[in-house]
Structures are given as structure tokens and as C-alpha cells.
N, C-alpha and C positions, 0 to 999 in steps of 0.2 A: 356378413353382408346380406344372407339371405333375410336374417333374422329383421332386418333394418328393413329391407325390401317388404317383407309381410310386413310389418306397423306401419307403413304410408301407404300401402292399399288398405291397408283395413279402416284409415285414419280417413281415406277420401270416400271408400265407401260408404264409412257411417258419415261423414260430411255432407254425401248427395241425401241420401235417406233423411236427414235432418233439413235438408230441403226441401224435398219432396211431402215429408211429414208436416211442417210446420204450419200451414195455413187447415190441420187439422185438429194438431196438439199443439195450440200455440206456447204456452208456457213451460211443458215441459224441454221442448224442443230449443227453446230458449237460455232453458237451463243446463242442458247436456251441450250445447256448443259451448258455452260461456265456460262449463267445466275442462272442454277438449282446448280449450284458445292456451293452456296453461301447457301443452305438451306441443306446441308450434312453435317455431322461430320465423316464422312469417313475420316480413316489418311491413305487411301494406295497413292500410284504412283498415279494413276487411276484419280486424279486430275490435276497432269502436263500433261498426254499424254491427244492427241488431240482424238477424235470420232473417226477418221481413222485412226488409230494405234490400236484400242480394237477390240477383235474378235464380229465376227456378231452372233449373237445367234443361235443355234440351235433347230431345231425342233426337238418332240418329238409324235415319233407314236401312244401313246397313245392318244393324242388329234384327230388324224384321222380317222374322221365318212366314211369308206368306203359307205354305202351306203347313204348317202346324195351326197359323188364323182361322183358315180354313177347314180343317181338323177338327178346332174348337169352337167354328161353328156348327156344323152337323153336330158335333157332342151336344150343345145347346137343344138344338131343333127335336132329337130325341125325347132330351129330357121335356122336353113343352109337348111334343107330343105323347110323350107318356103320364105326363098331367093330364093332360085334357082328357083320355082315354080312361084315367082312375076316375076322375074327375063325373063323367058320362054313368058311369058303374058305380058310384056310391063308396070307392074301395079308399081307406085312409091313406097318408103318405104312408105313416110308418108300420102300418101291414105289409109285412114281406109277399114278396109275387110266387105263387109257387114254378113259373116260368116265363119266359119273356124272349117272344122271337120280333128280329128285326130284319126287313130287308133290304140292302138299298142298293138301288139301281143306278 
């Protein structure tokens, strides 16, 4: 039973990502459902229509860690100010810093 339980989450998993993917990779994306339609016993439509005909999934605010956004905003900010600051100095990206203090308030 477990075993059955892991292949339908793995199965919707990759089915959202082939959603989300598809107005990127259109053809491959196309072609990886088309291959996955062969291990479903779904009897809707949802097998003749293409990827780009089915709606794109929506998010749901309960999975939004405000403060990890937040988090990786300041990570962000950092990094743009330690641009501009190499930036100012002449110093390359990928010259290593011999140190690097940060403070924040």
C-alpha cells in the first residue's frame, strides 16, 4: 500500500511541474505527459486535451512562510549591496573577499 501511495504522489507531483513547466518547454512537456497518460486510468477528457489547454495550478497561501520571504529578502539586499560596493572598488565577482563584515540593525 505504501508502495502504491508513493507512485500517485510522485505521479501528481511530476503532473503539477509539467504544468508549471510547460509554457516554458513546450514540447518536451508535451511529450513527458503524453508518455505518463499510459500509467493512468483516469477516464476524463483530460487525456485528449493537450498540457496547454489545462489550467495552471494555483497557489495556496497557506504554504507561504512569510518569514523565510523575508529572510530572502535581506539575503537579496546584501548581495546587491555587496555588488555595488565590489562594484565602487574595481574588485571582480569572482575574486574571493579576504573578509566580509555585515551589520544589521
Amino acid at each position: 500500500m505504501d508502495k502504491i501511495s508513493a507512485y500517485n504522489t510522485l505521479y501528481s507531483v511530476i503532473k503539477q511541474l509539467l504544468h508549471l513547466s510547460a509554457p516554458f518547454a513546450p514540447f518536451i512537456t508535451e511529450h513527458i505527459r503524453g508518455q505518463m497518460q499510459t500509467f493512468t486510468t483516469e477516464k476524463t477528457k483530460e487525456k485528449d486535451l493537450s498540457i496547454h489547454l489545462n489550467y495552471i495550478p494555483l497557489s495556496s497561501p497557506q504554504y507561504i512562510d512569510k518569514q523565510f520571504l523575508e529572510e530572502i529578502e535581506l539575503v537579496r539586499r546584501i548581495i546587491s549591496l555587496g555588488l555595488s560596493v565590489r562594484s565602487k572598488n574595481n574588485i571582480k565577482i569572482k575574486q574571493p573577499l579576504a573578509s566580509l563584515n555585515i551589520r544589521i540593525e
